[in-house]
N, CA, C and O atoms as a Maestro MAE file, in Angstrom:
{
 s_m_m2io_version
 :::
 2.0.0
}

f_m_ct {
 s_m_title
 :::
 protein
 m_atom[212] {
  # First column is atom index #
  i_m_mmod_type
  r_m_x_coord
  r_m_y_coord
  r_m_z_coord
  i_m_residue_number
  s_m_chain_name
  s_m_pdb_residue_name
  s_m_pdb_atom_name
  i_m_atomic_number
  :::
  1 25 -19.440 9.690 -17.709 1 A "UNK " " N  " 7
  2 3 -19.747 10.326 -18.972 1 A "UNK " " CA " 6
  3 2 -19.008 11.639 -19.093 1 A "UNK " " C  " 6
  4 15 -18.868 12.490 -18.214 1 A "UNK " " O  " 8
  5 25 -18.638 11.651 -20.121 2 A "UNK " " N  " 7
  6 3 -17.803 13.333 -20.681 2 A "UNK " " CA " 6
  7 2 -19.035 14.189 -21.497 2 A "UNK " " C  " 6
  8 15 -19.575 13.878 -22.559 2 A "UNK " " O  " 8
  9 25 -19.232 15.113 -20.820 3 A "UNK " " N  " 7
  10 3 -19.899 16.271 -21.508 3 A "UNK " " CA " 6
  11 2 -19.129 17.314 -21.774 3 A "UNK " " C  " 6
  12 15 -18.197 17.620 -21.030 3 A "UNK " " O  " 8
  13 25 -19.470 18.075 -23.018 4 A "UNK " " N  " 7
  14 3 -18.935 19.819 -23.187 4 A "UNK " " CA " 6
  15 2 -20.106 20.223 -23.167 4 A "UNK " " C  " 6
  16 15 -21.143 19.802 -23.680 4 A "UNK " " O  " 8
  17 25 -19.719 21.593 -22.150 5 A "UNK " " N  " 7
  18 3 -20.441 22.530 -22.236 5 A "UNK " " CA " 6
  19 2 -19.852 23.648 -21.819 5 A "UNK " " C  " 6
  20 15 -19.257 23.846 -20.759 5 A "UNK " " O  " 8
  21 25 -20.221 24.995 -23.488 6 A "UNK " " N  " 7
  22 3 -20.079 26.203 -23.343 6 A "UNK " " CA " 6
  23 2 -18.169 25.600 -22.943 6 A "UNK " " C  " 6
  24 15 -17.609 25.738 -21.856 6 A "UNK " " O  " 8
  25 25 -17.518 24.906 -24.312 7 A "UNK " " N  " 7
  26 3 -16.513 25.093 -24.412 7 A "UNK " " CA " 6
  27 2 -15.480 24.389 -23.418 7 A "UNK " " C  " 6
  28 15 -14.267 24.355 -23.624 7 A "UNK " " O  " 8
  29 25 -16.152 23.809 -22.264 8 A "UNK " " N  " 7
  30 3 -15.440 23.205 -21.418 8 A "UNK " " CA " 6
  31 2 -15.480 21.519 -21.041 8 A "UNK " " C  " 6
  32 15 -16.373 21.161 -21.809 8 A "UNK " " O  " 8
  33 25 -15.224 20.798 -20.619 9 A "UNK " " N  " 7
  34 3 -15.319 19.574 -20.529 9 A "UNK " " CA " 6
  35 2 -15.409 19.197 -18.939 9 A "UNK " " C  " 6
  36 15 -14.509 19.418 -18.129 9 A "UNK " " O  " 8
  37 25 -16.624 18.606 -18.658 10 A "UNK " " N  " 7
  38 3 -16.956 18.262 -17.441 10 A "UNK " " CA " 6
  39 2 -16.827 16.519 -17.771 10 A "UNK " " C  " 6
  40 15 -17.220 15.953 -18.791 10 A "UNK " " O  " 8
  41 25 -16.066 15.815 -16.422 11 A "UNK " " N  " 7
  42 3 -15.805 14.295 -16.484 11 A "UNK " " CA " 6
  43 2 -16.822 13.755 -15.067 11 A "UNK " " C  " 6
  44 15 -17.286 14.435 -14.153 11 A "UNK " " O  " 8
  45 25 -16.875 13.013 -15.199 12 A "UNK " " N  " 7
  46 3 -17.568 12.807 -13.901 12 A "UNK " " CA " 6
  47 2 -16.505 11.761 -12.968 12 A "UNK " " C  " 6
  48 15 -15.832 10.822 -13.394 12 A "UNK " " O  " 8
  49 25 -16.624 12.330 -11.416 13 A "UNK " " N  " 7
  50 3 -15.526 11.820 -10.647 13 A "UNK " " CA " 6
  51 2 -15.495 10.119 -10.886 13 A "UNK " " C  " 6
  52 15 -14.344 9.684 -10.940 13 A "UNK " " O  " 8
  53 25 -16.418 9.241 -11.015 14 A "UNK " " N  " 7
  54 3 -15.961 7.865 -11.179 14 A "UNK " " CA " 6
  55 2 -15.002 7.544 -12.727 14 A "UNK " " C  " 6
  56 15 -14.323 6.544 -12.962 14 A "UNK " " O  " 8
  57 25 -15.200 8.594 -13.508 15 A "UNK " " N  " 7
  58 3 -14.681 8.523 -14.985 15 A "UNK " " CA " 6
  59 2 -13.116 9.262 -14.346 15 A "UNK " " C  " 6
  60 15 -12.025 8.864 -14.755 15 A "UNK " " O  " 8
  61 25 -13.206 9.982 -13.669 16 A "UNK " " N  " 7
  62 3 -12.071 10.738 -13.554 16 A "UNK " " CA " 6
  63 2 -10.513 9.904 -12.494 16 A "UNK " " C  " 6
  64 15 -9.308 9.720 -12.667 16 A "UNK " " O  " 8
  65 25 -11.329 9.693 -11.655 17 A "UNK " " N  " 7
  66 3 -10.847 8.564 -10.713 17 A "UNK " " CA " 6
  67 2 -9.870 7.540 -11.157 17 A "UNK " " C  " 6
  68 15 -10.632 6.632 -11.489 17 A "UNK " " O  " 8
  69 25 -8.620 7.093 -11.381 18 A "UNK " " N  " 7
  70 3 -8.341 5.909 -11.848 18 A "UNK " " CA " 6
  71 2 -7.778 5.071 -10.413 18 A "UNK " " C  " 6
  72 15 -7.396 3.913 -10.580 18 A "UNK " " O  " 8
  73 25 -7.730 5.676 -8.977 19 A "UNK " " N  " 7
  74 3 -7.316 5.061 -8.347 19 A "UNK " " CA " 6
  75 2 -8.277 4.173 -7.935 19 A "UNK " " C  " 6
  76 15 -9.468 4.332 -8.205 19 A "UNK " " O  " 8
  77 25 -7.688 2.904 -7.063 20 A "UNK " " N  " 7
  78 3 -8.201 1.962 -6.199 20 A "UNK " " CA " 6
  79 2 -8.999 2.521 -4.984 20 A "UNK " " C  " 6
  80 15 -8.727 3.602 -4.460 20 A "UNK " " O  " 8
  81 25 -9.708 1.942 -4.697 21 A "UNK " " N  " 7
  82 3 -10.547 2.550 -3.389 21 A "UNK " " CA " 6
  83 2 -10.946 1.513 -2.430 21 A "UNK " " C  " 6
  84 15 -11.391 1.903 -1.351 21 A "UNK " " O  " 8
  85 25 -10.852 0.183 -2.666 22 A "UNK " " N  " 7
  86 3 -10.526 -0.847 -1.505 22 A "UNK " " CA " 6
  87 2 -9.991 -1.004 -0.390 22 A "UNK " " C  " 6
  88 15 -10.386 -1.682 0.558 22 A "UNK " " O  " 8
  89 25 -8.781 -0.168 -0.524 23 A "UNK " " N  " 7
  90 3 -7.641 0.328 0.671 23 A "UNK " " CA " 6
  91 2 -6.839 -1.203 0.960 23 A "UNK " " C  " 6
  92 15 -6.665 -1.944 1.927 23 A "UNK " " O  " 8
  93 25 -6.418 -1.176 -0.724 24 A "UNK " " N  " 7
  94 3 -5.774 -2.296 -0.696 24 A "UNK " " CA " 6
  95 2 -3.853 -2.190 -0.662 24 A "UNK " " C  " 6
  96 15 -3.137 -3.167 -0.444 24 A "UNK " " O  " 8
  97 25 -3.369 -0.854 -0.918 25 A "UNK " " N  " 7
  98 3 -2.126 -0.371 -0.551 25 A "UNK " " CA " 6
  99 2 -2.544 -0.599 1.454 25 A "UNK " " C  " 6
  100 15 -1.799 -1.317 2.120 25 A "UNK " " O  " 8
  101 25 -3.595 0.012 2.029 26 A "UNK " " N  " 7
  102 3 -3.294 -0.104 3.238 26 A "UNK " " CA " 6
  103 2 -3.048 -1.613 3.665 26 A "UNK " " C  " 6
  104 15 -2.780 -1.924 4.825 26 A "UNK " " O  " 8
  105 25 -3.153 -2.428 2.730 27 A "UNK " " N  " 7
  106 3 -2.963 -3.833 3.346 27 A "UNK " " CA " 6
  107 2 -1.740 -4.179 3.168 27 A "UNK " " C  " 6
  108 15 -1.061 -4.573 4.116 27 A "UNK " " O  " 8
  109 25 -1.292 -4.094 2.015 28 A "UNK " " N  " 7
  110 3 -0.472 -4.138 1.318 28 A "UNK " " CA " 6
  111 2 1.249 -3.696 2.149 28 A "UNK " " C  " 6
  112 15 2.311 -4.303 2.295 28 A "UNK " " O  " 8
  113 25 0.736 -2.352 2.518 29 A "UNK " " N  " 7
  114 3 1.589 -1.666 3.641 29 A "UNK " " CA " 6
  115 2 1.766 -2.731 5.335 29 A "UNK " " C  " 6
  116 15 2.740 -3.298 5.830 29 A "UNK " " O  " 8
  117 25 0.327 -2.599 5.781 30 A "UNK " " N  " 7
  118 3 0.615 -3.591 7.124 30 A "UNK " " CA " 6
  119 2 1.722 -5.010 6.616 30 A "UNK " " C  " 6
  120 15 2.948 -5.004 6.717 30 A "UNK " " O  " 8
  121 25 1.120 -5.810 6.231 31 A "UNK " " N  " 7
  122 3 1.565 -6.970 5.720 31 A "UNK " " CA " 6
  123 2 3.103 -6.785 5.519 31 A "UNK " " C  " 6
  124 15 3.825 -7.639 6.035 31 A "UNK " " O  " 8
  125 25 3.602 -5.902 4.919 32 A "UNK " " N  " 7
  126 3 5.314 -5.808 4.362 32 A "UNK " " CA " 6
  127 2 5.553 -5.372 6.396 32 A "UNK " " C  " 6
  128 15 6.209 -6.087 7.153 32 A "UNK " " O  " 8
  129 25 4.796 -4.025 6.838 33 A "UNK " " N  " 7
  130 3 5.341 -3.432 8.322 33 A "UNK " " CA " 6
  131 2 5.549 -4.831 8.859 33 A "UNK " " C  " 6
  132 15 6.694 -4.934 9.298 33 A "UNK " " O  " 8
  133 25 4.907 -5.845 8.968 34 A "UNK " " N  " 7
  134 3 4.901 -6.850 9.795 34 A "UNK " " CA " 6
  135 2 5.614 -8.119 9.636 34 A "UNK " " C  " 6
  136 15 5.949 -8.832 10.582 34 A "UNK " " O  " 8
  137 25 5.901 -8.452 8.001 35 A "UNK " " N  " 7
  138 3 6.941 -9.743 7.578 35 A "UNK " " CA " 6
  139 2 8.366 -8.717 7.858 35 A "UNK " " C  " 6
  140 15 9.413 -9.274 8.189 35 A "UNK " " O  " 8
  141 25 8.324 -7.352 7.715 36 A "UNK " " N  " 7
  142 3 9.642 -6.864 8.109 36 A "UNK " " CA " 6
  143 2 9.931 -6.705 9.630 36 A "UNK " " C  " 6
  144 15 11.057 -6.966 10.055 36 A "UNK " " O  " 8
  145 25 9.263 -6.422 10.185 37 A "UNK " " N  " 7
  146 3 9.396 -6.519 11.785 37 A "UNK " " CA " 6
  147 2 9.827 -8.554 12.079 37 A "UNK " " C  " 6
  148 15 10.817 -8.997 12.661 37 A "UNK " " O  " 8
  149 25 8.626 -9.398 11.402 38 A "UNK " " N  " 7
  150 3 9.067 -10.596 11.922 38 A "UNK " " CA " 6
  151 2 10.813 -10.909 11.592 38 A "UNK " " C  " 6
  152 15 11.785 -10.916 12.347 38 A "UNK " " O  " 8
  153 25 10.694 -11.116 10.340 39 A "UNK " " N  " 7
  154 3 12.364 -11.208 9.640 39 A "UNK " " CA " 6
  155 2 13.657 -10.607 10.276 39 A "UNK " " C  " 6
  156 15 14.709 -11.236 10.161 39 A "UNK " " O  " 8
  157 25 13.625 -9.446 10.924 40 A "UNK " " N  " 7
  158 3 14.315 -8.552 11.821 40 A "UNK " " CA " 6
  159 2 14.113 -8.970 12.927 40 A "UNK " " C  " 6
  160 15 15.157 -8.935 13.578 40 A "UNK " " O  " 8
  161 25 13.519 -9.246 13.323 41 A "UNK " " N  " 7
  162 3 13.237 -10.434 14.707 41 A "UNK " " CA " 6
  163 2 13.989 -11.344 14.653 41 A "UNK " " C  " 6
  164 15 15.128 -11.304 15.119 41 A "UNK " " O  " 8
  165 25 13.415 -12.457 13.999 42 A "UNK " " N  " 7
  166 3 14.154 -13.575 13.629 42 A "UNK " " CA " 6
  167 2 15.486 -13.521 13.587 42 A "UNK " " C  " 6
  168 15 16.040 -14.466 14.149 42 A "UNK " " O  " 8
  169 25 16.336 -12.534 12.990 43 A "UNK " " N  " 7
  170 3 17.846 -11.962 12.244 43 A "UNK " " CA " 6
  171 2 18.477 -11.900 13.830 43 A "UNK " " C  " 6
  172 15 19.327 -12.671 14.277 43 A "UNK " " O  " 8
  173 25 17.973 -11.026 14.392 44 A "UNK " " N  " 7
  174 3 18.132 -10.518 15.745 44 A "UNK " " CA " 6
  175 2 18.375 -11.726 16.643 44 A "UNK " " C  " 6
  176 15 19.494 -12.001 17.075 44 A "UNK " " O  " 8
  177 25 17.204 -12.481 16.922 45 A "UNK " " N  " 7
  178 3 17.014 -13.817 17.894 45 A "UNK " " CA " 6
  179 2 18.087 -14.545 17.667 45 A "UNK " " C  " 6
  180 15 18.789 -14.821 18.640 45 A "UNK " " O  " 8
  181 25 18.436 -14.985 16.457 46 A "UNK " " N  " 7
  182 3 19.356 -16.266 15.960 46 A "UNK " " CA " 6
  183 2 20.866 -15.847 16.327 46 A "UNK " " C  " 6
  184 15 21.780 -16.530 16.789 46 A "UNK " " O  " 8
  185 25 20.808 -14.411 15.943 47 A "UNK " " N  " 7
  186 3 22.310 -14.109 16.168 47 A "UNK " " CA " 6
  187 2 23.009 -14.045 17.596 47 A "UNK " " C  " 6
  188 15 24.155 -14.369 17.910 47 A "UNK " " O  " 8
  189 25 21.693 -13.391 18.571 48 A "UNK " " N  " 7
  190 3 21.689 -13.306 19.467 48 A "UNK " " CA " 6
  191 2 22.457 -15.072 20.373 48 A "UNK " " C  " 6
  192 15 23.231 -15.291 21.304 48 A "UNK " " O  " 8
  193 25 21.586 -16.000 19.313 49 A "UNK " " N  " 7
  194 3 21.454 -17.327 20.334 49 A "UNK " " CA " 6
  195 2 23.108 -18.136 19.837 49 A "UNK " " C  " 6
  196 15 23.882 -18.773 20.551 49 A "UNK " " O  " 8
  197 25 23.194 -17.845 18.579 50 A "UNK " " N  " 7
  198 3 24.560 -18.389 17.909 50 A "UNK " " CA " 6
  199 2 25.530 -17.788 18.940 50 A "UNK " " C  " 6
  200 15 26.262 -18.477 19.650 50 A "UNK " " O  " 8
  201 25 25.476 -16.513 18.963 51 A "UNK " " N  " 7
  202 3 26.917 -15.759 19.482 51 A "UNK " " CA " 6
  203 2 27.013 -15.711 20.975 51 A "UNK " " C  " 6
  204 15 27.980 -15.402 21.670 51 A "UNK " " O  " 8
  205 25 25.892 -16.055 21.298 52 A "UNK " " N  " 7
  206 3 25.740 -16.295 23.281 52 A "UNK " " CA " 6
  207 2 26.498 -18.244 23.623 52 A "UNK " " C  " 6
  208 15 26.322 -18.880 24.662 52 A "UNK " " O  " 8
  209 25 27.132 -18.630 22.629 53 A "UNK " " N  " 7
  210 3 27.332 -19.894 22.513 53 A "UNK " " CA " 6
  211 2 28.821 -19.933 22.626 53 A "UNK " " C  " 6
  212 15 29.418 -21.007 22.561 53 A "UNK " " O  " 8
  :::
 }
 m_bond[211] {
  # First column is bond index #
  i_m_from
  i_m_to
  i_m_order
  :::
  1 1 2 1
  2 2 3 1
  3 3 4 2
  4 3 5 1
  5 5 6 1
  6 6 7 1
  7 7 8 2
  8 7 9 1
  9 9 10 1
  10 10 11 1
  11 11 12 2
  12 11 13 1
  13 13 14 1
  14 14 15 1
  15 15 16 2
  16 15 17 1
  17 17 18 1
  18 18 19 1
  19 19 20 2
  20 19 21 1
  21 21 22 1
  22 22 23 1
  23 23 24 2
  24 23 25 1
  25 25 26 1
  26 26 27 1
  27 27 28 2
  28 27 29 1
  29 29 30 1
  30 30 31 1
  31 31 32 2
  32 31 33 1
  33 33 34 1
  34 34 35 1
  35 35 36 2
  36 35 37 1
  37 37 38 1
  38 38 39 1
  39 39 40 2
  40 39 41 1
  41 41 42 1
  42 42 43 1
  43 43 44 2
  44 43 45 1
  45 45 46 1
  46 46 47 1
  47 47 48 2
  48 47 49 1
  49 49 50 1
  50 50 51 1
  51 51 52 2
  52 51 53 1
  53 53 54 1
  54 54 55 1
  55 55 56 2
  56 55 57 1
  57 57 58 1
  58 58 59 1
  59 59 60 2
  60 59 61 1
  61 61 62 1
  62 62 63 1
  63 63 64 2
  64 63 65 1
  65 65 66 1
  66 66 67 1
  67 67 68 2
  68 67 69 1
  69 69 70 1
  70 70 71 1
  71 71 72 2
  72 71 73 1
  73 73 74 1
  74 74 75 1
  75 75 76 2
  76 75 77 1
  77 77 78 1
  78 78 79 1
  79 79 80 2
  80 79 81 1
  81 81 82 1
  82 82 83 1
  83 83 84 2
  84 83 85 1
  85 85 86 1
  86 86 87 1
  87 87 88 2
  88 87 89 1
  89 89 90 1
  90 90 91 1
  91 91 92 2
  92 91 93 1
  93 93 94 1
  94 94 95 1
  95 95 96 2
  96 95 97 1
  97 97 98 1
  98 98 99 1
  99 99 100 2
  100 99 101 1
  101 101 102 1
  102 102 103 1
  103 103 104 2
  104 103 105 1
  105 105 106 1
  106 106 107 1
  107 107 108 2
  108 107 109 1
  109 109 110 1
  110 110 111 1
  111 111 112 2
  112 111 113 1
  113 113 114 1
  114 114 115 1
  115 115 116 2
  116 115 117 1
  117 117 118 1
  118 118 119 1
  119 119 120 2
  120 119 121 1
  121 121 122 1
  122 122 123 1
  123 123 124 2
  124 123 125 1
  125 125 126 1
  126 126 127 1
  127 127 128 2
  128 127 129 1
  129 129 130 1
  130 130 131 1
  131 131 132 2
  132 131 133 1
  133 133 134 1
  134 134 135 1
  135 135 136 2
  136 135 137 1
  137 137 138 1
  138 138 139 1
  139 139 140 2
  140 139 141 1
  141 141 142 1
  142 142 143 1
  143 143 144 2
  144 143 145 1
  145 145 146 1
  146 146 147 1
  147 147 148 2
  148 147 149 1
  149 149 150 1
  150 150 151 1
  151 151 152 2
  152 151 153 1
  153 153 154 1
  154 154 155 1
  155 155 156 2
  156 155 157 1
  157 157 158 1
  158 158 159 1
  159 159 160 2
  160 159 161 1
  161 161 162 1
  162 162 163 1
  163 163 164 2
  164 163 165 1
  165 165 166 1
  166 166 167 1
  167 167 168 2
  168 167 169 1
  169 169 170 1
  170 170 171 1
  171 171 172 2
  172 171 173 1
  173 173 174 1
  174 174 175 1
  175 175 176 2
  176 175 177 1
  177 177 178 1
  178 178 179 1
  179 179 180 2
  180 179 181 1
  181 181 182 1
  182 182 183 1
  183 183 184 2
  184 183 185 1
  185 185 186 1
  186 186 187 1
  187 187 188 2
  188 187 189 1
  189 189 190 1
  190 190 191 1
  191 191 192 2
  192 191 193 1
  193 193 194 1
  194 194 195 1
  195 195 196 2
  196 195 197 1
  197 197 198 1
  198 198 199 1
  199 199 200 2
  200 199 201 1
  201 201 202 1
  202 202 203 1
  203 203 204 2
  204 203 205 1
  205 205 206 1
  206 206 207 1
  207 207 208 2
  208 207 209 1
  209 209 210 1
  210 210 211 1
  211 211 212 2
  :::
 }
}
């Protein structure tokens, strides 16, 4: 709820808030750290096994 009072405007923090609070960027983040670590792995391994040939 938005109130004035005495000229000023008080919001209340859930009104004020527009972010997420799930800590769904923190997932969001692991998940990419870890398909990028696998993929770079993978890149690494193959080249490794092609060029040892």
């Amino acid at each position: 709820m938005t109130e004035e009072k005495d000229e000023s405007i008080h919001i209340e923090d859930d009104d004020a808030t527009a972010a997420s609070k799930e800590g769904v960027v923190r997932w969001v983040l692991l998940i990419s750290l870890l398909a990028a670590i696998l993929i770079l792995s993978v890149i690494w391994i193959a080249g490794a096994l092609f060029s040892a040939g």
